[in-house]
Each structure stands twice: as structure tokens, then as C-alpha cells.
C-alpha positions as a printed Julia matrix, in Angstrom:
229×3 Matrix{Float64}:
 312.14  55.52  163.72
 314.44  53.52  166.25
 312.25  55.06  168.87
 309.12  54.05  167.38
 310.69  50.15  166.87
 311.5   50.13  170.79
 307.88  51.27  171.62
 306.37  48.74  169.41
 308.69  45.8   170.93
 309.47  46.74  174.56
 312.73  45.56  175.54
 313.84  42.6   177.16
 316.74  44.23  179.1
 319.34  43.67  176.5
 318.34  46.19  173.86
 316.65  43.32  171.76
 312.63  43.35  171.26
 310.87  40.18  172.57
 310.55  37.48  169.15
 307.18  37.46  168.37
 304.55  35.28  169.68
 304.11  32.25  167.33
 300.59  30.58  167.43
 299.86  27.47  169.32
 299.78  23.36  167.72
 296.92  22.38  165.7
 294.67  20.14  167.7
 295.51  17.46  165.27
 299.37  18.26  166.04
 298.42  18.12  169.78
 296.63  14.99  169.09
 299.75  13.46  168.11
 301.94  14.31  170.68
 299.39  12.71  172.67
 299.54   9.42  170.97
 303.3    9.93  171.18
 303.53  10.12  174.8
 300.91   7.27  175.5
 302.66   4.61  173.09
 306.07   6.08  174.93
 304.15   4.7   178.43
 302.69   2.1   176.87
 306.42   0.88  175.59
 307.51   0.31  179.25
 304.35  -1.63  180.37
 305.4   -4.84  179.72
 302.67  -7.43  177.99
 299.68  -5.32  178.89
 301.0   -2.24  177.19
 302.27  -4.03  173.67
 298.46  -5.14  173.66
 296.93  -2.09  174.19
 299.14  -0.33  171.9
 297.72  -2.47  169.0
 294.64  -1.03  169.81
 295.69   2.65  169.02
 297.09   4.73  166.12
 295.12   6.22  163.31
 292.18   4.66  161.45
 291.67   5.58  157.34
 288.56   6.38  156.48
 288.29   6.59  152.67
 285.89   9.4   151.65
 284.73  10.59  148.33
 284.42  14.34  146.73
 282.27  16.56  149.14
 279.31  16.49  146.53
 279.12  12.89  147.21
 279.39  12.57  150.84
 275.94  15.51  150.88
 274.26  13.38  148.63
 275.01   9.92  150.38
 274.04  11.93  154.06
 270.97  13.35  152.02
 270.17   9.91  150.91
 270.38   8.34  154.31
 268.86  11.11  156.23
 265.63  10.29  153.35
 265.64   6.43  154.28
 265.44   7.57  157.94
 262.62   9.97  157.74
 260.42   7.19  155.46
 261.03   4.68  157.59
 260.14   6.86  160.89
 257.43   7.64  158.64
 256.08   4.32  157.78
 256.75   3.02  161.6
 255.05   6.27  163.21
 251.82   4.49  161.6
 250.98   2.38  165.19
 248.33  -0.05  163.59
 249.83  -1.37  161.07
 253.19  -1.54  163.04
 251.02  -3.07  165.91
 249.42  -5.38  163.09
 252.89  -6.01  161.51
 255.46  -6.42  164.26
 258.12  -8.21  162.07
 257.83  -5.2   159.53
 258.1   -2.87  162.24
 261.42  -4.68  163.35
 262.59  -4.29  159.59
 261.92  -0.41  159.41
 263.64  -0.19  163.02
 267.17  -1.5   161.03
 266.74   0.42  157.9
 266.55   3.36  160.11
 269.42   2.22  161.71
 271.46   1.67  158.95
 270.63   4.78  157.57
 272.38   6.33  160.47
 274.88   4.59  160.7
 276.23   4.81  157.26
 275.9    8.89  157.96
 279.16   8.43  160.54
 281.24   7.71  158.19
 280.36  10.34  155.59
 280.34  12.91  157.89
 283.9   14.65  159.07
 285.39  12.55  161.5
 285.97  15.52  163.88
 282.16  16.47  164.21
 281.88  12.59  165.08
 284.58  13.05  168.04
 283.16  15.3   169.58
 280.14  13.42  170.97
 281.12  10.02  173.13
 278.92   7.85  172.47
 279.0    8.21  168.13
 282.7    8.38  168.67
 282.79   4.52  170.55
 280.0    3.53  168.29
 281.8    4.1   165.91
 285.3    2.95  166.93
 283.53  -0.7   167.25
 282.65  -0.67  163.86
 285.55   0.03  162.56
 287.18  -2.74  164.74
 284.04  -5.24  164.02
 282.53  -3.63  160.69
 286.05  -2.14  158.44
 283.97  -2.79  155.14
 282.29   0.22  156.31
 286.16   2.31  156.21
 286.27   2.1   152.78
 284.29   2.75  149.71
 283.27  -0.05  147.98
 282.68  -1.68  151.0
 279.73   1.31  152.16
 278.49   1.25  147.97
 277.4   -1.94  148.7
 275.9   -1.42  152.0
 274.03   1.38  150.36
 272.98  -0.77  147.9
 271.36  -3.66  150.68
 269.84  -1.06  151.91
 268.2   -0.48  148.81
 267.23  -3.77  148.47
 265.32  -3.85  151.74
 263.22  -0.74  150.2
 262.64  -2.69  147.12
 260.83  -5.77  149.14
 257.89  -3.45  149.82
 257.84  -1.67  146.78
 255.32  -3.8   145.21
 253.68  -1.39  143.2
 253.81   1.98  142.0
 251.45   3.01  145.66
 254.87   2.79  147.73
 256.19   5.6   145.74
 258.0    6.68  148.7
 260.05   3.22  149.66
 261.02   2.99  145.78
 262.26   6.63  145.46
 264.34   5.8   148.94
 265.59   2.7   147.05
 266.38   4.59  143.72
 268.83   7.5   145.98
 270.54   4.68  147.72
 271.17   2.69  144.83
 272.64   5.61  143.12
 274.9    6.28  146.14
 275.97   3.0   146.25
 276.83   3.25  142.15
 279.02   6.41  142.8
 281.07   5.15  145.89
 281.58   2.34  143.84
 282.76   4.38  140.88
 285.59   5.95  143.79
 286.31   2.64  144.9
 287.28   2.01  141.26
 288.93   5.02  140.77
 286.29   6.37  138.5
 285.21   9.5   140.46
 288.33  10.98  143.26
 288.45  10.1   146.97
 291.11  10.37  149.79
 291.46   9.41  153.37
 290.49  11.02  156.23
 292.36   9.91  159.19
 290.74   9.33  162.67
 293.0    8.87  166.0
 291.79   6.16  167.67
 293.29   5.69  171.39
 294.04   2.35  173.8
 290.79   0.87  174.86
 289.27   2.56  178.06
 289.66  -0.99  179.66
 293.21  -1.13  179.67
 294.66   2.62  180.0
 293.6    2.38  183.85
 295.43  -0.76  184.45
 298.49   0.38  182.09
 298.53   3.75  184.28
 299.24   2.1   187.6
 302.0   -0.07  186.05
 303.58   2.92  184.89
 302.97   5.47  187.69
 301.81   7.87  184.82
 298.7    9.8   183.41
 298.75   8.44  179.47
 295.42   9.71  178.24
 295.94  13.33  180.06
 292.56  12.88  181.73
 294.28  14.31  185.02
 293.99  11.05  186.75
 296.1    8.07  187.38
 294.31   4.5   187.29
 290.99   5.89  187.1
């Protein structure tokens, strides 16, 4: 038996086998020590680093149960495709700029509201979605929480409703009618009808000021292997 132990942990020259190899940090752990050693550089930058470190730490993003967050992507992903649909149709949209223009945002919207039901990690991982959607949680917070997208869901709506003027736009007024019941539920979480909780997003210094902060400090804060660049 002792034999068999030393085979299966060769020894380290002492007689003792090796301690076993312990798996590495969770990228969210290794996210934070990341944050940690930035704000530590950011501490010693004077003015310029107290500013940027207002602009970092971790974001809330209120969620509901994952039933709700398929059915308000579902929703939005619906309002997308009719109004690609509806704006795909040239002549009229030719014929109709303004209306073209309108089912250009509602499209827009549709998307964007989709950021912030979808996990915040998927988000991350592609630039641009990630800094879109950094600004609009610096510009747009209503949009963090629920109550605040239940009634964006439910504007949205309201545009669909403008062109439902008879039962013929069955498509805009079924749009309307998933939206509005969206916007019903994520009010119901805001109000602590239905559950929710917080997902948190990590949210660094703006890119305008780590380059600057760097050369103060001498150091590479956003581990991007580069100093002032």
C-alpha cells in the first residue's frame, strides 16, 4: 500500500507527496483582482486617477426569472423582424420616408432592450455591444432596472399601436400585444410581484483616461501589455 501511495504522488525529496493541484480563479475572481490592482494605480495618480476611478466598479443590472428574460428577448427579437419586415417593402418606405425613419427606431429599440436581458457575459464578449452598452448605462440607467425597461417595453408598444388602425395590421398589433405584456411582467418584478435579482457587470476606467493614468504611474493598469497606449 505505502508503495502504491509513493507511485501515485512522486516525492518531493523529503518523503512527502506533492499537495495536489488546486484549480485556477474564476474569471469573475480574476476580474476582480483586476479592478483591484487598477483602482490600487489609480489611488496614486493624483486628480486624474480619483476621476477615472469614479468611472469603474460594478454596474447592477436587475433581471427577472429566466422565463421572463426568453419571453422579453422573444418579444423584441418579434418587433425586429416586423419592422425589418414592414421596411424591406422599398415603395412604400420610398413613398413614406418619415415611417421608414419610425420602423428604423423600433428596430432599434428592439435591440437594444435585448442587451440587457441577455447575460451580461455573452454581451462582454463582443466590443462594440459591450461600449454600447456601457453608455447606456451611464446616459440611459432606467434601462438597469426593471420598471424602468417595463415601461420602455411598453412605448414601444405604443409606437406599434399608431399603425394598428385596423384589424389588416394584424402583425404591428400582435407585436404591440407581446410587448405590452412584457412590459406588465417586469413591472410586476419591479413591484415585487414576480422574483428578480441582480446581475453584476464590471465596468472599467474609460479608455480615454487609462493611457494618460498609465504614464503617470509608470504601470500597465488594464493588463493590455502596454504602457500609455
Amino acid at each position: 500500500a505505502q508503495a502504491r501511495s509513493v507511485e501515485a504522488f512522486p516525492s518531493r525529496g523529503n518523503g512527502q507527496p506533492p499537495p495536489p493541484s488546486l484549480p485556477g480563479p474564476h474569471p469573475a475572481t480574476r476580474q476582480r483582482t483586476k479592478m483591484k490592482s487598477m483602482r490600487a494605480g489609480l489611488a496614486g495618480a493624483g486628480d486624474v486617477g480619483r476621476s477615472a476611478m469614479k468611472d469603474m466598479g460594478e454596474i447592477d443590472i436587475e433581471q427577472g426569472p429566466a422565463l421572463l428574460r426568453f419571453m422579453a428577448i422573444f418579444a423584441a427579437l418579434g418587433s425586429f423582424g416586423c419592422a425589418c419586415w414592414r421596411l424591406f417593402h422599398i415603395f412604400s418606405a420610398l413613398a413614406e420616408p418619415v415611417m421608414a425613419i419610425l420602423y428604423a427606431y423600433i428596430g432599434f429599440f428592439a435591440l437594444t432592450t435585448i442587451l440587457f436581458e441577455a447575460k451580461h457575459e455573452w454581451i462582454e464578449k463582443v466590443g462594440a455591444l459591450d461600449k454600447y452598452q456601457n453608455m447606456l448605462i451611464e446616459r440611459c440607467s432606467f434601462l438597469t432596472v426593471m420598471g424602468g425597461r417595463g415601461l420602455f417595453y411598453f412605448f414601444q408598444a405604443t409606437l406599434w399601436l399608431t399603425f394598428a388602425n385596423s384589424l389588416n395590421e394584424l402583425i404591428e398589433i400582435v407585436a404591440a400585444c407581446a410587448l405590452a405584456f412584457v412590459g406588465i411582467l417586469h413591472l410586476f418584478a419591479h413591484w415585487e410581484i414576480m422574483p428578480s435579482h441582480l446581475a453584476k457587470k464590471f465596468v472599467e476606467a474609460k479608455n480615454r483616461a487609462v493611457p494618460e493614468i498609465e504614464k503617470l504611474v509608470n504601470k500597465d493598469l488594464n493588463k493590455d501589455g502596454k504602457i500609455g497606449a
